[in-house]
C-alpha positions as CSV (number, residue, x, y, z in Angstrom):
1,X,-105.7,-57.3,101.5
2,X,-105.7,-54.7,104.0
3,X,-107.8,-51.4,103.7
4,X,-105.8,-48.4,103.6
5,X,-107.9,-44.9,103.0
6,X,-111.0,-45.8,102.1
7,X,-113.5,-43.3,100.1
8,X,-116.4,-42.7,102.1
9,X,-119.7,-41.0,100.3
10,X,-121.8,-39.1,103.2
11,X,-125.0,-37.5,102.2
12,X,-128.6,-36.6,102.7
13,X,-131.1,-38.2,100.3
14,X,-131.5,-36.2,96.9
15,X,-128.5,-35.0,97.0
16,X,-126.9,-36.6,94.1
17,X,-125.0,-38.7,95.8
18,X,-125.5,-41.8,93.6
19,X,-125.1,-40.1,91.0
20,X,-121.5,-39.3,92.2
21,X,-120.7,-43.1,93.7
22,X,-121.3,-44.7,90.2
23,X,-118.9,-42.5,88.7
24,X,-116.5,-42.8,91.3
25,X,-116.8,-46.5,91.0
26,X,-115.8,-46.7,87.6
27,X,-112.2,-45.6,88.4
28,X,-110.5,-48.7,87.8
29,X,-108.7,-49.0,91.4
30,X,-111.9,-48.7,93.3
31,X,-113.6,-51.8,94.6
32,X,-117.4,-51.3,96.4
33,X,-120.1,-53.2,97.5
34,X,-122.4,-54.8,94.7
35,X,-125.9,-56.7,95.3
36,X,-123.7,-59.7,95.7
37,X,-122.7,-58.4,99.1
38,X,-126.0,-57.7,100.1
39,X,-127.2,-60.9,99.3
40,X,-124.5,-63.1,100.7
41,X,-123.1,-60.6,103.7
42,X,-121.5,-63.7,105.1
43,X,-119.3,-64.6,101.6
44,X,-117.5,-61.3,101.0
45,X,-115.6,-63.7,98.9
46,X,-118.2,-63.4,96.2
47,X,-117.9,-59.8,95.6
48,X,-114.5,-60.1,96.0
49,X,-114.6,-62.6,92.8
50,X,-117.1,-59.8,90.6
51,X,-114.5,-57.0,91.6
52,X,-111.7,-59.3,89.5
53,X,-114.3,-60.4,86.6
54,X,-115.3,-56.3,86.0
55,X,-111.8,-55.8,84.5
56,X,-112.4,-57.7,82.0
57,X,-113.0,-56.2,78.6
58,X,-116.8,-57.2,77.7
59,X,-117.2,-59.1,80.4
60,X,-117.0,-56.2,83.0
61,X,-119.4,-54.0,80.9
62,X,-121.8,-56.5,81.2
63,X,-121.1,-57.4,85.2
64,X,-121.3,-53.4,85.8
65,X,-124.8,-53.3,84.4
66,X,-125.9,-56.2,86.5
67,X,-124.1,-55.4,89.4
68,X,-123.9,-51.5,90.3
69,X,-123.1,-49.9,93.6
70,X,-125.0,-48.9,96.2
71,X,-125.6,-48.7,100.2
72,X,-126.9,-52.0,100.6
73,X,-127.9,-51.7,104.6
74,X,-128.3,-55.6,104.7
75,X,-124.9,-56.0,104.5
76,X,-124.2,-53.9,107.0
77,X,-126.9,-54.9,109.4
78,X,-125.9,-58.1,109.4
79,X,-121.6,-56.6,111.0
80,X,-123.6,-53.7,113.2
81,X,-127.7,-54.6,114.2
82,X,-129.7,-51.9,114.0
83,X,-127.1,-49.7,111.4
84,X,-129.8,-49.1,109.1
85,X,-132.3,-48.5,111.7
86,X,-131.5,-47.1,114.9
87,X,-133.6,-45.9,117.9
88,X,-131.2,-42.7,118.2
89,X,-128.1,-41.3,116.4
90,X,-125.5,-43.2,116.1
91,X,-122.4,-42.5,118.0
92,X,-118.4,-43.2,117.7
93,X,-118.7,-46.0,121.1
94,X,-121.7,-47.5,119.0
95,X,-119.1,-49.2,116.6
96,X,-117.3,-51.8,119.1
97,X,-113.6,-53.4,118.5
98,X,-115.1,-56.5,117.7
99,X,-117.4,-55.0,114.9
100,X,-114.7,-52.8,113.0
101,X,-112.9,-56.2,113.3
102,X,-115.9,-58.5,111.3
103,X,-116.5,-55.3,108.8
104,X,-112.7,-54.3,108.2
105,X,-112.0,-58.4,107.4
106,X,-115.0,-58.7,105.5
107,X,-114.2,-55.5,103.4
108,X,-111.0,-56.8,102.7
109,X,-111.8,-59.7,100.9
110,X,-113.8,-57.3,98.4
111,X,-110.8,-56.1,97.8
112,X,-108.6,-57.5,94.8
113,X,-105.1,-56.5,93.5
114,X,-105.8,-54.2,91.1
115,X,-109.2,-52.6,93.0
116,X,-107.7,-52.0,96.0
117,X,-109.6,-48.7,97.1
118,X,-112.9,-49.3,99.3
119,X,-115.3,-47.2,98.0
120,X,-118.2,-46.7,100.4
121,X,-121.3,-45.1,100.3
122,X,-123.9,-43.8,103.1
123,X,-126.8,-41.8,103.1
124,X,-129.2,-40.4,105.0
């Protein structure tokens, strides 16, 4: 699927942020990054697959619990070295064509047909 306007949480730490992206990410057409992603950056597939088993009656409540939003820098490290970490401010010319290429496909397979809002959060 292609993303079309995704929700982007900016915000300094401690400013209840979080708080805000969990509720946001219950909305039933929103699909975000879960642990999974972190863990397996390479196989967006895998989120993709726990953004179809949430909507599931018990089964979702359970997968929601396990698998909550979040920022999860390793994901994006491994699209854009040095995103979680970088020597100065980052800057528009920063994000190459090639890079918005790898993360825009890679968020797309996170999306599903009923979740298909990115929801995105970034802090600090």
């Amino acid at each position: 699927m292609k993303i079309q306007k995704p929700i982007f949480i900016v915000g300094a730490g401690r400013s209840g942020s979080t708080v805000f992206n969990k509720l946001f990410a219950e909305h039933p057409q929103v699909a975000w990054l879960s642990i999974l992603a972190n863990k397996f950056p390479q196989k967006p597939q895998i989120n993709g697959l726990l953004m179809s088993a949430i909507d599931y009656p018990l089964l979702g409540t359970i997968l929601k619990r396990k698998f909550s939003t979040g920022e999860f820098y390793t994901f994006w490290e491994h699209y854009c070295k040095g995103f979680s970490s970088p020597f100065r401010d980052l800057r528009k010319d920063d994000l190459t064509i090639k890079k918005s290429k790898r993360i825009r496909n890679s968020l797309s397979h996170t999306l599903v047909k009923k979740r298909s809002r990115m929801l995105i959060k970034i802090t600090d």
